[in-house]
TIDOMAR-779815 format. One record per residue (C-alpha): residue number from 1; x, y, z. Coordinates in Angstrom, 1 decimal. Each point is the difference from the previous one (the first is absolute). Layout:
<recs>
+-----+--------+--------+--------+
! pos !     px !     py !     pz !
+-----+--------+--------+--------+
! NUM !      X !      Y !      Z !
...
+-----+--------+--------+--------+
</recs>
This chain:
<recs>
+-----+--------+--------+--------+
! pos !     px !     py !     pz !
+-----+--------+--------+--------+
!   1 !  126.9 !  -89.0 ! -269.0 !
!   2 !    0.9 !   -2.7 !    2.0 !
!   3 !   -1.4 !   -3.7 !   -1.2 !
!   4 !   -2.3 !   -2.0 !    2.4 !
!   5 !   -0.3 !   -3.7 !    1.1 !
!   6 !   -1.8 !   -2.7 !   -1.0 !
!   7 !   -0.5 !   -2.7 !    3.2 !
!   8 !   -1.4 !   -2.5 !   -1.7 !
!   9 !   -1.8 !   -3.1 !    2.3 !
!  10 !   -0.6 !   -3.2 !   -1.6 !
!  11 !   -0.8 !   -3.1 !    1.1 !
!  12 !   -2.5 !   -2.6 !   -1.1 !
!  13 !   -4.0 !    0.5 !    1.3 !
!  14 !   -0.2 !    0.0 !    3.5 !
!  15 !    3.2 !    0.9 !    0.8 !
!  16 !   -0.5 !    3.2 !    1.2 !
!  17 !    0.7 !    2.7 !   -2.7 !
!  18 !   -2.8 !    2.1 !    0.4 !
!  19 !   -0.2 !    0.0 !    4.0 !
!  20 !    3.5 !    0.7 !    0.3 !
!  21 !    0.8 !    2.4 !   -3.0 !
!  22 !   -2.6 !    1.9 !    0.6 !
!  23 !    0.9 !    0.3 !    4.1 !
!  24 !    3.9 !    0.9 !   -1.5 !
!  25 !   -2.2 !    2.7 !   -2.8 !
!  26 !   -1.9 !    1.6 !    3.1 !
!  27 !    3.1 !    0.7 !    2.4 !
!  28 !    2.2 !    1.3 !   -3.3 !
!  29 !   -3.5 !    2.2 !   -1.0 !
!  30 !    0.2 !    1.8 !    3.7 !
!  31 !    3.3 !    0.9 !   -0.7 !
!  32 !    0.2 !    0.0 !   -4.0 !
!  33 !   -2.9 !    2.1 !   -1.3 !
!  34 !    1.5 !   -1.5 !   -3.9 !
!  35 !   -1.0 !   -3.7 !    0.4 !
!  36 !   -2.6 !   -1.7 !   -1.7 !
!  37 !   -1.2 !   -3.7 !    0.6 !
!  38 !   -0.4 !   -2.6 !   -2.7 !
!  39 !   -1.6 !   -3.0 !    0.8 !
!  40 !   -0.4 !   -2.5 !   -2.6 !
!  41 !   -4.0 !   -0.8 !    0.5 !
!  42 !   -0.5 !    3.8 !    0.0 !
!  43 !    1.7 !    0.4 !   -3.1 !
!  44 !   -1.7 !   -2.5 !   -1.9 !
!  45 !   -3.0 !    2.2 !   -1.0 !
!  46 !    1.6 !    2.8 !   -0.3 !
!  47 !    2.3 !   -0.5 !   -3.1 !
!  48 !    0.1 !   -3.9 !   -0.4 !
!  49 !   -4.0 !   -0.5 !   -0.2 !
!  50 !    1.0 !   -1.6 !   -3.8 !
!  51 !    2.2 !   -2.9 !    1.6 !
!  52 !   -0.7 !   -2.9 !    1.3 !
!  53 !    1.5 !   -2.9 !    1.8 !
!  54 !    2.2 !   -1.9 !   -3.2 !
!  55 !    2.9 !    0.3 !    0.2 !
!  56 !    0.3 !    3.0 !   -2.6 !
!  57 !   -2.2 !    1.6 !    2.0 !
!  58 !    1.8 !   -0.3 !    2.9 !
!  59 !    3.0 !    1.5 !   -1.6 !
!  60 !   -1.3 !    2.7 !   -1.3 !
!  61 !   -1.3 !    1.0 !    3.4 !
!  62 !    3.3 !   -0.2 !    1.2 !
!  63 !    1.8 !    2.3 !   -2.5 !
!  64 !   -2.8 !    2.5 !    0.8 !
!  65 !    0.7 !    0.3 !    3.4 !
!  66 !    3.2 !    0.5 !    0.1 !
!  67 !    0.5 !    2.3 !   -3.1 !
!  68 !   -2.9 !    2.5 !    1.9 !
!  69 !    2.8 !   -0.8 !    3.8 !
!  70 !    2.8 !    0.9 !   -2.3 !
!  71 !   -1.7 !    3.5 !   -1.3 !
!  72 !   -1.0 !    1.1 !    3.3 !
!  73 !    3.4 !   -1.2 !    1.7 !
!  74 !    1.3 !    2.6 !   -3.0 !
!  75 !   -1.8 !    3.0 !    1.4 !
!  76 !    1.1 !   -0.6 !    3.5 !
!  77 !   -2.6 !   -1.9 !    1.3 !
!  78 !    0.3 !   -3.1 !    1.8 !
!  79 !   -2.0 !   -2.9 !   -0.7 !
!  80 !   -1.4 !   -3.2 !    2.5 !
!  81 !   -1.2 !   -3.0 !   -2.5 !
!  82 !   -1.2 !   -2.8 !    1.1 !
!  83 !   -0.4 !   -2.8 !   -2.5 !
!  84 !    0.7 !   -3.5 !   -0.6 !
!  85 !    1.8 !    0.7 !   -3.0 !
!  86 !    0.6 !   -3.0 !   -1.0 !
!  87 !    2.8 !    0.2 !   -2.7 !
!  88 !    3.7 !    0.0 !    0.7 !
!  89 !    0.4 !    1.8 !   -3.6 !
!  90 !   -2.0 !    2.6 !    1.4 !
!  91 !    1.9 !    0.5 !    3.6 !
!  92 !    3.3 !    0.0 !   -1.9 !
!  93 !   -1.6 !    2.7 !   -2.6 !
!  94 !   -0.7 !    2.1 !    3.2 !
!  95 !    3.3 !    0.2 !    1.6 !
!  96 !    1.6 !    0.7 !   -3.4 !
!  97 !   -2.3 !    2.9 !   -0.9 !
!  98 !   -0.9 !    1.4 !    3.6 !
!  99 !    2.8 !    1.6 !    1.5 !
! 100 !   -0.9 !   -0.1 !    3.8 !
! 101 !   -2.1 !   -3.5 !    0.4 !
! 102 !   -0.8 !   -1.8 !    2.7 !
! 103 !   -1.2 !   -3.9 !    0.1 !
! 104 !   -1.7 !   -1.7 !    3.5 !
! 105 !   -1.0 !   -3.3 !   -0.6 !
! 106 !   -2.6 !   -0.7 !    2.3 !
! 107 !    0.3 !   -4.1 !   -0.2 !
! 108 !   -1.8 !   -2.3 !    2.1 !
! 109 !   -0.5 !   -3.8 !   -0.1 !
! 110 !   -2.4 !   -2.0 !   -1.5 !
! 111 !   -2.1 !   -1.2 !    2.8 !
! 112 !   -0.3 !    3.9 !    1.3 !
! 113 !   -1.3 !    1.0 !   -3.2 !
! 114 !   -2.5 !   -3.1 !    0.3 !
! 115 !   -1.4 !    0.6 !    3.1 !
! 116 !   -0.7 !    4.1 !   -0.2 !
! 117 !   -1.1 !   -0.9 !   -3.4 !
! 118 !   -1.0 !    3.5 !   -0.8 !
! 119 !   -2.9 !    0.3 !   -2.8 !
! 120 !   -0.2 !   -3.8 !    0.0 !
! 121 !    2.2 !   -0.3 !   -2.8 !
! 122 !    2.3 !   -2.7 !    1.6 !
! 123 !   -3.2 !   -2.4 !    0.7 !
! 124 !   -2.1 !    1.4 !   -3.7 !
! 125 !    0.5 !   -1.2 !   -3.4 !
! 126 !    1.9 !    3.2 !   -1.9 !
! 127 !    3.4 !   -0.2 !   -1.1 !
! 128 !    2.1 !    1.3 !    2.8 !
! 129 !    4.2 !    1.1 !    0.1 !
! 130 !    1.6 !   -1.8 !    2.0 !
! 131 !   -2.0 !   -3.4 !   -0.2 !
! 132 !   -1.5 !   -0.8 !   -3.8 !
! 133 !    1.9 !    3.0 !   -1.5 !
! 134 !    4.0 !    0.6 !    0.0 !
! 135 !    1.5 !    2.7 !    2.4 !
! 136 !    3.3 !    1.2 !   -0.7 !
! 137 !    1.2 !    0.3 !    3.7 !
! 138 !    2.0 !    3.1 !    0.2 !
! 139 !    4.1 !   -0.7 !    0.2 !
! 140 !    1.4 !    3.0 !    1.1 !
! 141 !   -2.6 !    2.1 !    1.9 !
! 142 !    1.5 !    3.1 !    1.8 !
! 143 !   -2.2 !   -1.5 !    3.6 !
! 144 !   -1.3 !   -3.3 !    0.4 !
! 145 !   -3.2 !    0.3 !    2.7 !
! 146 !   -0.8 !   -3.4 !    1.5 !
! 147 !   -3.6 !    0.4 !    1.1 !
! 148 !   -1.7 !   -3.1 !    1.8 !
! 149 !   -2.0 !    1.9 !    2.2 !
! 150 !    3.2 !    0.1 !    2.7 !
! 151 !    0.2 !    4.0 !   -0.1 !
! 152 !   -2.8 !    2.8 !   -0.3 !
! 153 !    0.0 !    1.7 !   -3.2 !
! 154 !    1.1 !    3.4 !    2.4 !
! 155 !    3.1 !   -2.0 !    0.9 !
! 156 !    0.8 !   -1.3 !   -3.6 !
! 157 !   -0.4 !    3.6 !   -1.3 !
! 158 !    1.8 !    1.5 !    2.9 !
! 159 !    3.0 !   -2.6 !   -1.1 !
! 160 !   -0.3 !    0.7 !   -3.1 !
! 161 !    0.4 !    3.7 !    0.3 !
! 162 !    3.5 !   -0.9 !    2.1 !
! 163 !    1.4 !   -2.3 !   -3.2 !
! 164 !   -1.2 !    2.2 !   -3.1 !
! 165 !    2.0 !    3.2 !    1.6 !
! 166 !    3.5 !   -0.2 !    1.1 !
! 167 !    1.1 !    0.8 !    3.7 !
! 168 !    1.4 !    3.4 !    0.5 !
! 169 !    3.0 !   -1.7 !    2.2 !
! 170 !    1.3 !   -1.2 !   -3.5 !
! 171 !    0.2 !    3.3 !   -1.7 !
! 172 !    3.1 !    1.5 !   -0.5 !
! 173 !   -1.2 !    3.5 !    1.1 !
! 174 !    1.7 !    0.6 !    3.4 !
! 175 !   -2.5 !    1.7 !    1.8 !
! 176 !    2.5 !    0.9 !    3.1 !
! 177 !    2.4 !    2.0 !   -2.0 !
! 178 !   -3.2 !    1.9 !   -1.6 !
! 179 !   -1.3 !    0.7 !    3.9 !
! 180 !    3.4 !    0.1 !    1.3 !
! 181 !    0.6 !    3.3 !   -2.7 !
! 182 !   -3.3 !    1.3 !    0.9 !
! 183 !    0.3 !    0.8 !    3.6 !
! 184 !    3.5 !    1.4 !   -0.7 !
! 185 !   -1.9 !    2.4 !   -2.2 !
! 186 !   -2.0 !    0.8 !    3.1 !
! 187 !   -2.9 !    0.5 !   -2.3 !
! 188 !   -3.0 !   -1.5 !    2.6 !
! 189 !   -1.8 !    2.6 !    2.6 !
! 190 !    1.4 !   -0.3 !    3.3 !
! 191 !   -3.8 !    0.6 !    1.4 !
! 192 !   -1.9 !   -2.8 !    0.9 !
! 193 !   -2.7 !   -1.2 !   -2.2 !
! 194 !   -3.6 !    0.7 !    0.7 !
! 195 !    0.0 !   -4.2 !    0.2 !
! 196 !    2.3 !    0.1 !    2.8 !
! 197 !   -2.8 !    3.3 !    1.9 !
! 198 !   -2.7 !   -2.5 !   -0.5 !
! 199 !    1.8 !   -3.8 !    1.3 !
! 200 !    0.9 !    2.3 !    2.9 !
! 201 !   -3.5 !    0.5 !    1.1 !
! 202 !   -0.4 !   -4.1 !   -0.1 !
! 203 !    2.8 !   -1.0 !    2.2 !
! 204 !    1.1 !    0.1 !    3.2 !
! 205 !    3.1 !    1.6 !    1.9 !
! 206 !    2.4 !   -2.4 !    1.2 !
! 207 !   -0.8 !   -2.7 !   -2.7 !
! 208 !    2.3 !   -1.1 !   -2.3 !
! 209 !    0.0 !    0.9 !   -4.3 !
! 210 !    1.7 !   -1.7 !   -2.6 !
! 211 !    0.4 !    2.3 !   -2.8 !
! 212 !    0.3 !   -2.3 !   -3.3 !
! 213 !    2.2 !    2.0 !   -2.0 !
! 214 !    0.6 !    3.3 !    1.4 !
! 215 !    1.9 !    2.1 !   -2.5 !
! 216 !    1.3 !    3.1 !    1.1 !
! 217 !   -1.4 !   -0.9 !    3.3 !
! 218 !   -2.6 !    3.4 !    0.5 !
! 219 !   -3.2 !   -2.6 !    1.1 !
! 220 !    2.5 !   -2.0 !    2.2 !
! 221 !    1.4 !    3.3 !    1.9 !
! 222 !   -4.0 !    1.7 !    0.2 !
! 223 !   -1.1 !   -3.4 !    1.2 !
! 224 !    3.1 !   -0.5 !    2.4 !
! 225 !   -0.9 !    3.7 !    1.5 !
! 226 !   -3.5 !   -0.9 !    0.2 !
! 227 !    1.1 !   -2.5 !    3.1 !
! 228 !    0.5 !   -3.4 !   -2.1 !
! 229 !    2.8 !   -2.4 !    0.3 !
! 230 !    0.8 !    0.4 !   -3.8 !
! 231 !    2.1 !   -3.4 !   -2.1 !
! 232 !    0.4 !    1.7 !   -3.5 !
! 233 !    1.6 !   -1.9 !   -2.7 !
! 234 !    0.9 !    0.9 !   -3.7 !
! 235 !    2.2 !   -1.8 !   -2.8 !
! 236 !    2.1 !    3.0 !   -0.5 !
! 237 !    3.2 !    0.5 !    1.8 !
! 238 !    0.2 !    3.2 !   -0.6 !
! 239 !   -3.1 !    1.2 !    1.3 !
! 240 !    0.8 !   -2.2 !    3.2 !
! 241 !    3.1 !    1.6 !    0.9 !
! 242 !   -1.5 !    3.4 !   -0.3 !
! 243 !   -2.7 !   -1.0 !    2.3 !
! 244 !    2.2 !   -1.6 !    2.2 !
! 245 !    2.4 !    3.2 !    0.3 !
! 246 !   -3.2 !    2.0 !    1.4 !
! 247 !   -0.3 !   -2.1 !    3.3 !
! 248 !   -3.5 !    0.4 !    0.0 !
! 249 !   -1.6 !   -1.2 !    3.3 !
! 250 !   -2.4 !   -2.5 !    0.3 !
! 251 !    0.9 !   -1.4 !   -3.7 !
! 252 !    2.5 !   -2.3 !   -1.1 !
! 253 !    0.8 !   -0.4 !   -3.8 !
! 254 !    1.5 !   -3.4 !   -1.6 !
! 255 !    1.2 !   -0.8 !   -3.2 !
! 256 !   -2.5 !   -2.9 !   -1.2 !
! 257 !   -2.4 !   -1.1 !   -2.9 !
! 258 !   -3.0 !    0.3 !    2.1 !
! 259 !   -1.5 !   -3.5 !   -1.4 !
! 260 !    2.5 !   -1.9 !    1.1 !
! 261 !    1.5 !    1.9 !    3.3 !
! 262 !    0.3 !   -2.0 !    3.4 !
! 263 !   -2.6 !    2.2 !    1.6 !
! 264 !   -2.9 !   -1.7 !   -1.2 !
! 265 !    0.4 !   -2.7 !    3.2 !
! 266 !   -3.3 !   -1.1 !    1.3 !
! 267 !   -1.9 !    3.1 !    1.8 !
! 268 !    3.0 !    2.5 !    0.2 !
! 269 !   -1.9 !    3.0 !   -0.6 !
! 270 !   -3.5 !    1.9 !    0.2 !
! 271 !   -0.1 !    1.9 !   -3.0 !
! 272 !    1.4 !   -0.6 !   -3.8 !
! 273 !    0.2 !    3.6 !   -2.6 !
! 274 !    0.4 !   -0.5 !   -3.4 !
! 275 !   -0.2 !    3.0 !   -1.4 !
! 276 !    0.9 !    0.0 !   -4.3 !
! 277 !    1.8 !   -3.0 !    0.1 !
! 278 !   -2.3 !   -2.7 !   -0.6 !
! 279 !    0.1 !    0.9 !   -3.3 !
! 280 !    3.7 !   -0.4 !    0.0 !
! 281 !   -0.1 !   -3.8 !    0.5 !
! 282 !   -1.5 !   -2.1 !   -2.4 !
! 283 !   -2.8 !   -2.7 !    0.9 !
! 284 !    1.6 !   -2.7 !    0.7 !
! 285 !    2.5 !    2.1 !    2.4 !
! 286 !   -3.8 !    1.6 !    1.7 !
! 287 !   -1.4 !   -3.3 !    0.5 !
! 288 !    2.9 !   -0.7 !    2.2 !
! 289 !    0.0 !    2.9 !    1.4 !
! 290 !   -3.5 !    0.2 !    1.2 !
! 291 !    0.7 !   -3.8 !    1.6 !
! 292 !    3.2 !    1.6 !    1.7 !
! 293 !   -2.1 !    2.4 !    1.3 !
! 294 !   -2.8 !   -1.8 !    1.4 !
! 295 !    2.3 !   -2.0 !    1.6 !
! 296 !    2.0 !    2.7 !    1.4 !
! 297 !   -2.7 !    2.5 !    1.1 !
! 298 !   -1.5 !   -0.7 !    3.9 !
! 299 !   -3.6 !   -0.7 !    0.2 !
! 300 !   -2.5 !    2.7 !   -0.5 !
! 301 !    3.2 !    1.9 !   -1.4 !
! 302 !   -0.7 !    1.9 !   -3.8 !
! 303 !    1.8 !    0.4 !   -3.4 !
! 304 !   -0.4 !    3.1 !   -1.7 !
! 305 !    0.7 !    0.6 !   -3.6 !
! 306 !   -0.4 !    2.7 !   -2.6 !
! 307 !    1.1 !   -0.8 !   -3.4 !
! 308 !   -0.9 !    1.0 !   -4.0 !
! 309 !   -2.5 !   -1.6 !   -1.4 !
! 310 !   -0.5 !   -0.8 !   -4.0 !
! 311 !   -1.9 !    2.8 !   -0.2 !
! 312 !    3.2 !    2.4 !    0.6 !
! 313 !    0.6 !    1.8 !   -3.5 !
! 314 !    3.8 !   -1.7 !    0.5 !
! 315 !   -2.0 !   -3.5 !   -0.6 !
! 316 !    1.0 !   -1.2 !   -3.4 !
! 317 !    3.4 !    2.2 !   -1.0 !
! 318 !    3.1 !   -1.6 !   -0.7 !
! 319 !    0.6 !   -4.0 !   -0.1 !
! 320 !   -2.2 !   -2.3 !    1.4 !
! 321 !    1.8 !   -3.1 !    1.8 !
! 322 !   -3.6 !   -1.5 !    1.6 !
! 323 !   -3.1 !    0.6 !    0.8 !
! 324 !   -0.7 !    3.6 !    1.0 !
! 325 !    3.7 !    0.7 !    0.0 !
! 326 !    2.4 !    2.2 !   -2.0 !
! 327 !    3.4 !    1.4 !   -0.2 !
! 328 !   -0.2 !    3.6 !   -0.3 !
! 329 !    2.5 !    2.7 !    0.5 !
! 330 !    2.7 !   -2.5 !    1.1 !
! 331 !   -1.8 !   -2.0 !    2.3 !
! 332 !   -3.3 !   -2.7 !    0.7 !
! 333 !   -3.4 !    0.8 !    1.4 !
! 334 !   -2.9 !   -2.6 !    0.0 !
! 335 !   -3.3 !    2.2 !    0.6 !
! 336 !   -2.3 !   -1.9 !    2.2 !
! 337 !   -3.5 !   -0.9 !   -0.7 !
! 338 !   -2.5 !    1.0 !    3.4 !
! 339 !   -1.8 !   -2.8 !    0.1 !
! 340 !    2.4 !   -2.7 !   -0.9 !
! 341 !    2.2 !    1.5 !    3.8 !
! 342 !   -2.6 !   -0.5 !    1.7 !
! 343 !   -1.2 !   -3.2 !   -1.2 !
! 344 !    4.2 !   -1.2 !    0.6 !
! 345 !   -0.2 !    1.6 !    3.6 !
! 346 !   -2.9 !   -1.6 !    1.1 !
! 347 !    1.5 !   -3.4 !   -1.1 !
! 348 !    2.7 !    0.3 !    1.6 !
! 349 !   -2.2 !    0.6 !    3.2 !
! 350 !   -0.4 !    3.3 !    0.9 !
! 351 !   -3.2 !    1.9 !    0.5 !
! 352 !    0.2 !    3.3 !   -2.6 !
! 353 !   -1.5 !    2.7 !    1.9 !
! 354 !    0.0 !    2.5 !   -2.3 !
! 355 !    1.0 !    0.2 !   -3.7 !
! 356 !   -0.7 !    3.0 !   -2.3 !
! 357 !    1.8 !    1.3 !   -3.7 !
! 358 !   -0.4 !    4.2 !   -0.9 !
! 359 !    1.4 !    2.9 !   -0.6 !
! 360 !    1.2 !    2.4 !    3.2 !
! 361 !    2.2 !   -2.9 !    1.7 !
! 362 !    3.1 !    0.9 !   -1.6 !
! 363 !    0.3 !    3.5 !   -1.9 !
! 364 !    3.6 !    0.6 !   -1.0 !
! 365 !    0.5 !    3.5 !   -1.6 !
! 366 !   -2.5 !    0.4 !   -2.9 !
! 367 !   -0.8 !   -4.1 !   -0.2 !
! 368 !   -2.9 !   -1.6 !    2.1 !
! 369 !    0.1 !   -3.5 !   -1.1 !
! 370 !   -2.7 !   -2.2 !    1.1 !
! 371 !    1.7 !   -2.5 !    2.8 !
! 372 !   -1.2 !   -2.5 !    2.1 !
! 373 !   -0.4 !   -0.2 !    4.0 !
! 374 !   -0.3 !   -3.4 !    1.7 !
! 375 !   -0.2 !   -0.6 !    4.1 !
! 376 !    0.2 !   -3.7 !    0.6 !
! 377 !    0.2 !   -1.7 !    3.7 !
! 378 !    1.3 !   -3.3 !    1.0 !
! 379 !   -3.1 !   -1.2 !    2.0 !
! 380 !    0.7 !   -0.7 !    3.8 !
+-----+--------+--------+--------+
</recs>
């Protein structure tokens, strides 16, 4: 069985902690059905109603904790705790005896914990950390969160989420030589997908389609014969020069990682199809992607996108490198979470005309997984 995590937020009283652990404990838990939350005022009556505020008692509370993270973290669940904690004996104890631990130290100045003041306890009379009692600032936390108020606990946690999980770019997987022997294996239908059927009732002849990673090209050459002016790139060479051999009018196949490709200039094309390859990028990579695309789209023109979603039965196998995201079967997919696209689309301005995750959108032999369908236009 594989172990889970503690991420453990601490921080003195008013930091932050609860607001945004428990933010970072609801986007894992959409995703993560094996997380539990611990926050240290919950806790208290639970199994530390015979302590008090000494320093013993405090202590004690402590060990409890984190012995009740580390036997949870032993039968593969993963644990967000948010405590003061106020011991350094105790954070050391932790990453000795917990093998996947993470510390963010929510830390924030003085005067900020003055003036929010939460409870009263910086203007009351009883003993408080940081101020009449010692605090053993944490030396070596694995994240250090600076919150004055600057960012919105949605963009700390976002940020956070980006630092606690490596980027997939680092990894020494090569992910073209895994595609590249795929489409020699000519494994892939050469029929186009019931996606492609349905973006062809939505756009019109004569426009031109950006296909963001096109694979063995089937979508591209339906779409190309359905009168577009068809741009479709992939990362594998191989599959390119197949396409390319085929002359296929109306389309034109490059060579590119479709993040980074010169075609996103400003208002180049009408339509953008992402069809399964969202998930192939991690988020860092979409977020840019979804900016390049914006930018890159003509007014009033649309991006559409199917892609898994975590509740594909492939969510969870193999290694996970970040949030939502595994290697499996040689190579990554990050499952995407409905709600969380379309809240990311519409910041980046477009309008999200229609969104929708079941079953039926993308039967493959005996398997139905549930996937999701998003329309989103640039507004004119």
């Amino acid at each position: 069985m594989d172990k889970g995590t503690v991420y453990f937020f601490t921080g003195l009283a008013g930091a932050g902690k609860t607001t945004i652990g428990g933010l970072f404990y609801r986007r894992l838990k959409a995703t993560k059905p094996n997380v539990v939350l611990l926050d240290g005022d919950q806790i208290r009556p639970v199994f530390c109603e015979d302590t008090g505020y000494t320093h013993e008692d405090r202590l004690r509370r402590a060990w409890r904790i984190f012995r009740v993270c580390r036997m949870l973290v032993e039968q593969g669940i993963d644990v967000v705790c948010c405590s003061i904690a106020m011991y350094a004996d105790v954070r050391q104890w932790n990453r000795q005896n917990i093998d996947n631990y993470k510390e963010i130290y929510i830390k924030v100045s003085t005067e900020t914990l003055q003036r929010r003041n939460q409870k009263g306890l910086y203007t009351g009379q009883a003993a408080v950390v940081g101020v009449s009692l010692p605090f053993d600032e944490p030396q070596a936390p694995d994240i250090v969160i600076l919150n004055e108020g600057e960012e919105t606990p949605e963009a700390i946690v976002e940020r956070l989420e980006r630092e606690l999980y490596p980027n997939i770019v680092q990894n020494p997987v090569d992910n073209t030589a895994y595609w590249n022997q795929y489409y020699k294996n000519d494994v892939c239908s050469r029929q186009p997908s019931p996606f492609a059927q349905y973006v062809a009732t939505l756009v019109e002849p004569g426009r031109r389609l950006v296909e963001l990673g096109c694979g063995n090209g089937r979508d591209a050459v339906y779409l190309a014969g359905r009168g577009l002016k068809v741009t479709a790139l992939d990362i594998s060479p191989v599959a390119i020069e197949q396409l390319q051999a085929q002359a296929v009018p109306g389309a034109e196949f490059v060579c590119a990682d479709f993040v980074n490709a010169d075609i996103h200039g400003r208002g180049t094309y009408d339509y953008a199809y992402s069809r399964f390859t969202l998930h192939s990028i991690n988020q860092n990579q979409e977020q840019l992607l979804l900016q390049r695309v914006f930018a890159g789209l003509r007014s009033g023109g649309k991006l559409f996108v199917e892609v898994r979603s975590v509740h594909d039965p492939l969510f969870g196998k193999g290694r996970q490198v970040e949030r939502n995201a595994w290697f499996y079967d040689n190579h990554y997919r990050r499952f995407i979470v409905l709600a969380e696209l379309v809240e990311e689309l519409e910041r980046n301005g477009f309008l999200v005309e229609y969104a929708e995750e079941r079953r039926g959108f993308a039967p493959y032999g005996n398997d139905d997984p549930p996937v999701i369908r998003v329309v989103a236009v640039k507004p004119a």
